[in-house]
Residue, then its C-alpha position, 0 to 999 in steps of 0.5 A: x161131389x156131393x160127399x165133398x160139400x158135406x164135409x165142407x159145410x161144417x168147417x165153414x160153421x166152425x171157422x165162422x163161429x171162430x172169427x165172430x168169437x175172436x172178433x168179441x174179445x178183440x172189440x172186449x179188449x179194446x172197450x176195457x183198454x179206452x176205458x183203462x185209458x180215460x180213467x188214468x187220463x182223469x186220475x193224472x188230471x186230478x194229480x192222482x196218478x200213482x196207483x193203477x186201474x184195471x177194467x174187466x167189461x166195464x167195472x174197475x178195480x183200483x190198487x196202489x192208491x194211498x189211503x188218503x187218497x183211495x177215495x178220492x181218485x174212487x170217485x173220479x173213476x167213477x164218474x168216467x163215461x161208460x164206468x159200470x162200477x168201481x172199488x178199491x183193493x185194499x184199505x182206504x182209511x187214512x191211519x191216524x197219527x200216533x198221539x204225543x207221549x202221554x203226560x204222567x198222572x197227576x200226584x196222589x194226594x190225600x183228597x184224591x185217595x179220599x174221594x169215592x170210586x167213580x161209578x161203575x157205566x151200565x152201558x151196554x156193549x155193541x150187538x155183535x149179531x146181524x140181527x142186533x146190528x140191524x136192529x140198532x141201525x133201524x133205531x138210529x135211522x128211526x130217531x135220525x133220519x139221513x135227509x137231503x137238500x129237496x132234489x138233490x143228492x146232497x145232505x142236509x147238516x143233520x143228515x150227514x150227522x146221522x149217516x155219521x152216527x150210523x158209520x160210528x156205530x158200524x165201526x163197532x159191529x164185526x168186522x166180517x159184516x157187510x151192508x147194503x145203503x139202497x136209495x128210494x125217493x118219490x116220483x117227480x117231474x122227470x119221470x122214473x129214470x130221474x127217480x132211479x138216478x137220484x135215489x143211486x146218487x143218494x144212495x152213494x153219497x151215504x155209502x162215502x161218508x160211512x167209508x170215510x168214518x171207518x169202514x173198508x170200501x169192500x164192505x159197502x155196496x149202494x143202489x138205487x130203487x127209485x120210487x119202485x118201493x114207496x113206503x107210506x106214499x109221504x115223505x118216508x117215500x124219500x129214505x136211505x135204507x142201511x141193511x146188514x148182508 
Protein backbone atom coordinates (compact mmCIF):
# COMPACT_ATOMS: atom_id res chain seq x y z
CA UNK A 1 0.00 0.00 0.00
CA UNK A 2 2.49 2.06 0.80
CA UNK A 3 4.50 1.62 -2.64
CA UNK A 4 1.29 2.59 -4.10
CA UNK A 5 0.97 6.12 -2.78
CA UNK A 6 4.36 6.94 -3.72
CA UNK A 7 3.89 6.39 -7.35
CA UNK A 8 0.46 8.02 -6.81
CA UNK A 9 1.67 11.45 -5.30
CA UNK A 10 3.97 12.32 -8.18
CA UNK A 11 1.44 11.99 -10.88
CA UNK A 12 -1.15 14.16 -9.04
CA UNK A 13 1.84 16.89 -8.98
CA UNK A 14 2.24 16.59 -12.45
CA UNK A 15 -1.45 16.54 -13.58
CA UNK A 16 -1.94 19.64 -11.27
CA UNK A 17 1.02 21.52 -12.75
CA UNK A 18 -0.63 20.40 -16.36
CA UNK A 19 -4.11 21.80 -15.62
CA UNK A 20 -2.58 25.28 -13.97
CA UNK A 21 -0.40 25.68 -17.21
CA UNK A 22 -3.27 24.70 -19.51
CA UNK A 23 -5.61 27.03 -17.39
CA UNK A 24 -2.80 30.30 -18.18
CA UNK A 25 -2.68 29.85 -21.92
CA UNK A 26 -6.24 29.35 -21.96
CA UNK A 27 -6.92 32.77 -19.71
CA UNK A 28 -3.74 34.32 -22.65
CA UNK A 29 -5.61 33.62 -25.09
CA UNK A 30 -8.87 34.52 -24.41
CA UNK A 31 -7.10 38.47 -23.05
CA UNK A 32 -5.25 38.74 -26.47
CA UNK A 33 -8.70 37.58 -28.33
CA UNK A 34 -11.09 40.77 -26.09
CA UNK A 35 -8.29 42.88 -26.82
CA UNK A 36 -8.10 41.64 -30.71
CA UNK A 37 -11.62 42.31 -30.75
CA UNK A 38 -11.98 45.84 -29.06
CA UNK A 39 -9.26 47.10 -31.04
CA UNK A 40 -11.27 46.10 -34.70
CA UNK A 41 -14.16 47.14 -33.04
CA UNK A 42 -12.38 50.92 -32.55
CA UNK A 43 -10.77 50.86 -35.85
CA UNK A 44 -14.44 50.04 -37.72
CA UNK A 45 -15.67 52.96 -35.49
CA UNK A 46 -13.25 55.29 -36.90
CA UNK A 47 -13.68 53.89 -40.59
CA UNK A 48 -10.58 52.16 -40.67
CA UNK A 49 -11.34 48.59 -40.87
CA UNK A 50 -9.15 47.45 -43.77
CA UNK A 51 -5.96 46.22 -41.96
CA UNK A 52 -5.58 43.78 -39.19
CA UNK A 53 -4.35 43.56 -35.40
CA UNK A 54 -2.62 40.94 -33.84
CA UNK A 55 -1.89 41.03 -29.88
CA UNK A 56 0.80 39.06 -28.21
CA UNK A 57 -0.03 39.61 -24.17
CA UNK A 58 -1.00 43.00 -24.38
CA UNK A 59 1.09 44.54 -27.11
CA UNK A 60 -0.35 44.98 -30.79
CA UNK A 61 1.25 44.67 -33.91
CA UNK A 62 -0.67 46.34 -36.93
CA UNK A 63 -0.28 45.43 -40.80
CA UNK A 64 -2.38 46.00 -43.81
CA UNK A 65 -3.30 49.54 -42.94
CA UNK A 66 -2.43 52.03 -46.05
CA UNK A 67 0.11 54.59 -45.46
CA UNK A 68 -2.04 57.23 -45.04
CA UNK A 69 -3.72 55.94 -42.60
CA UNK A 70 -1.08 53.81 -40.51
CA UNK A 71 -0.81 56.37 -38.07
CA UNK A 72 -4.07 57.10 -37.61
CA UNK A 73 -5.63 53.75 -36.66
CA UNK A 74 -1.82 53.43 -34.42
CA UNK A 75 -3.11 55.90 -32.34
CA UNK A 76 -6.84 54.64 -31.94
CA UNK A 77 -5.31 51.17 -30.99
CA UNK A 78 -3.27 52.66 -28.68
CA UNK A 79 -5.71 54.11 -26.64
CA UNK A 80 -7.98 50.89 -26.28
CA UNK A 81 -8.27 50.05 -22.61
CA UNK A 82 -5.47 47.35 -21.66
CA UNK A 83 -3.34 47.99 -24.95
CA UNK A 84 0.21 47.69 -23.52
CA UNK A 85 1.96 48.95 -26.93
CA UNK A 86 1.63 49.09 -30.25
CA UNK A 87 3.52 49.49 -33.85
CA UNK A 88 3.12 49.28 -37.33
CA UNK A 89 4.54 46.62 -39.53
CA UNK A 90 5.72 48.34 -42.62
CA UNK A 91 5.90 51.80 -43.73
CA UNK A 92 3.72 54.55 -42.77
CA UNK A 93 4.82 57.46 -44.78
CA UNK A 94 2.28 58.57 -47.54
CA UNK A 95 4.28 58.54 -50.78
CA UNK A 96 4.24 61.82 -52.50
CA UNK A 97 2.71 62.30 -55.59
CA UNK A 98 4.93 62.60 -58.80
CA UNK A 99 5.41 66.29 -59.86
CA UNK A 100 3.89 67.24 -63.35
CA UNK A 101 6.30 67.14 -66.34
CA UNK A 102 9.22 69.71 -65.59
CA UNK A 103 9.14 72.83 -67.80
CA UNK A 104 12.12 73.12 -70.41
CA UNK A 105 14.82 75.47 -69.21
CA UNK A 106 14.53 78.76 -70.25
CA UNK A 107 16.46 79.86 -73.69
CA UNK A 108 20.22 80.62 -73.63
CA UNK A 109 20.69 83.93 -74.25
CA UNK A 110 23.87 86.36 -74.46
CA UNK A 111 23.11 87.82 -70.67
CA UNK A 112 22.73 84.73 -69.44
CA UNK A 113 26.09 83.11 -70.82
CA UNK A 114 27.66 86.35 -69.85
CA UNK A 115 26.82 86.34 -66.07
CA UNK A 116 29.19 84.94 -63.56
CA UNK A 117 28.67 81.05 -62.16
CA UNK A 118 26.83 80.82 -59.32
CA UNK A 119 28.98 80.31 -56.00
CA UNK A 120 29.97 77.29 -55.14
CA UNK A 121 27.46 76.41 -51.11
CA UNK A 122 30.21 75.72 -48.20
CA UNK A 123 27.47 73.86 -46.19
CA UNK A 124 28.31 71.15 -44.88
CA UNK A 125 26.97 67.91 -45.39
CA UNK A 126 24.72 65.93 -42.56
CA UNK A 127 27.06 63.56 -40.00
CA UNK A 128 26.49 60.24 -40.91
CA UNK A 129 27.87 58.88 -37.27
CA UNK A 130 25.80 58.43 -34.20
CA UNK A 131 27.80 60.38 -32.22
CA UNK A 132 27.55 63.63 -35.04
CA UNK A 133 23.81 62.94 -35.44
CA UNK A 134 23.80 63.27 -31.60
CA UNK A 135 25.53 66.07 -31.60
CA UNK A 136 23.24 67.93 -34.11
CA UNK A 137 20.04 66.87 -32.29
CA UNK A 138 21.52 68.35 -28.99
CA UNK A 139 22.28 71.59 -31.06
CA UNK A 140 18.62 72.07 -32.17
CA UNK A 141 17.11 71.29 -29.00
CA UNK A 142 19.64 73.64 -27.57
CA UNK A 143 18.69 76.44 -29.80
CA UNK A 144 15.01 75.28 -30.07
CA UNK A 145 13.47 73.74 -27.52
CA UNK A 146 10.29 71.63 -28.10
CA UNK A 147 7.78 73.23 -25.60
CA UNK A 148 4.15 72.51 -24.51
CA UNK A 149 0.84 74.13 -23.56
CA UNK A 150 1.74 74.22 -19.22
CA UNK A 151 -0.07 70.96 -18.10
CA UNK A 152 -0.72 69.52 -20.99
CA UNK A 153 0.62 67.22 -23.83
CA UNK A 154 0.11 69.69 -26.20
CA UNK A 155 2.77 71.80 -28.55
CA UNK A 156 3.01 74.86 -28.31
CA UNK A 157 3.30 76.45 -32.45
CA UNK A 158 7.35 76.65 -31.76
CA UNK A 159 7.42 73.54 -30.21
CA UNK A 160 5.87 71.49 -33.07
CA UNK A 161 8.35 73.83 -35.14
CA UNK A 162 11.25 72.44 -33.54
CA UNK A 163 10.28 68.88 -33.19
CA UNK A 164 9.84 69.51 -37.24
CA UNK A 165 13.32 70.70 -37.82
CA UNK A 166 14.72 67.72 -35.77
CA UNK A 167 12.45 65.19 -37.92
CA UNK A 168 14.03 67.04 -41.06
CA UNK A 169 17.18 66.62 -39.83
CA UNK A 170 16.71 62.73 -38.77
CA UNK A 171 15.39 62.11 -42.24
CA UNK A 172 19.21 62.88 -43.46
CA UNK A 173 21.11 60.75 -40.99
CA UNK A 174 21.46 56.83 -41.84
CA UNK A 175 18.47 54.99 -42.33
CA UNK A 176 19.67 52.13 -39.81
CA UNK A 177 19.71 54.53 -36.98
CA UNK A 178 17.08 54.44 -34.17
CA UNK A 179 15.92 56.99 -31.48
CA UNK A 180 14.70 57.23 -28.53
CA UNK A 181 12.22 60.56 -27.44
CA UNK A 182 12.07 60.11 -23.50
CA UNK A 183 9.52 62.79 -21.68
CA UNK A 184 10.48 64.51 -18.19
CA UNK A 185 8.64 67.16 -16.29
CA UNK A 186 8.56 68.37 -13.05
CA UNK A 187 6.60 67.59 -9.96
CA UNK A 188 3.00 69.00 -9.76
CA UNK A 189 -0.22 68.54 -7.80
CA UNK A 190 -1.22 65.27 -8.86
CA UNK A 191 1.59 63.54 -7.52
CA UNK A 192 4.36 61.14 -9.12
CA UNK A 193 1.74 58.92 -11.28
CA UNK A 194 0.66 62.32 -12.95
CA UNK A 195 4.19 63.22 -13.78
CA UNK A 196 4.84 59.83 -15.16
CA UNK A 197 1.74 60.07 -17.59
CA UNK A 198 2.15 63.42 -18.81
CA UNK A 199 6.00 63.33 -19.64
CA UNK A 200 4.67 59.61 -21.67
CA UNK A 201 2.19 61.61 -23.39
CA UNK A 202 4.71 64.33 -24.26
CA UNK A 203 6.87 61.95 -24.98
CA UNK A 204 4.44 60.46 -27.73
CA UNK A 205 3.02 63.34 -28.90
CA UNK A 206 7.05 64.18 -30.41
CA UNK A 207 7.48 60.59 -31.36
CA UNK A 208 4.14 61.13 -34.08
CA UNK A 209 5.34 64.28 -35.58
CA UNK A 210 8.95 62.81 -36.31
CA UNK A 211 7.06 59.58 -37.58
CA UNK A 212 4.84 61.94 -39.83
CA UNK A 213 7.90 63.84 -41.23
CA UNK A 214 9.65 60.81 -42.56
CA UNK A 215 10.73 58.31 -40.19
CA UNK A 216 9.40 54.49 -40.01
CA UNK A 217 7.44 53.91 -36.74
CA UNK A 218 9.99 51.00 -36.29
CA UNK A 219 12.46 53.25 -35.59
CA UNK A 220 11.24 55.59 -32.83
CA UNK A 221 10.15 54.37 -29.49
CA UNK A 222 9.07 57.02 -26.68
CA UNK A 223 8.90 57.00 -22.79
CA UNK A 224 8.22 58.66 -20.23
CA UNK A 225 10.42 59.45 -16.79
CA UNK A 226 8.33 61.77 -14.94
CA UNK A 227 10.24 63.85 -12.70
CA UNK A 228 12.56 61.07 -11.95
CA UNK A 229 15.74 63.02 -13.50
CA UNK A 230 15.50 66.84 -12.88
CA UNK A 231 17.96 68.38 -14.60
CA UNK A 232 18.62 71.93 -12.76
CA UNK A 233 15.42 72.09 -10.67
CA UNK A 234 13.88 74.85 -13.07
CA UNK A 235 12.18 74.84 -16.17
CA UNK A 236 14.97 72.56 -18.21
CA UNK A 237 12.93 69.96 -15.50
CA UNK A 238 10.22 70.25 -18.46
CA UNK A 239 12.30 68.60 -21.53
CA UNK A 240 11.72 66.14 -24.31
CA UNK A 241 15.26 64.19 -24.74
CA UNK A 242 15.74 62.83 -28.38
CA UNK A 243 18.91 60.25 -28.09
CA UNK A 244 20.13 58.03 -31.06
CA UNK A 245 20.17 54.21 -30.09
Amino acid sequence: MRRRWILVVPVAVLVTALLAGVATWARSGSMERDLAARAQTALFEAGLPTGDVRFDGRDATLSGFPPGQALRALEIVQNVDGVRAAKVNGDVTPVAPSSATPSPPPPTTAATTSSPPPTTSTTAPPPTDKAGVQAEIDRLLTEAPIAFEPDTAKLTPDGEQAARSVAIALAKAPAGFRYRVTGHVARGPGGESAALKLSRDRARAVARILTANGLATNRVTYRGLGDTRPATGGEEDRRVEITVV
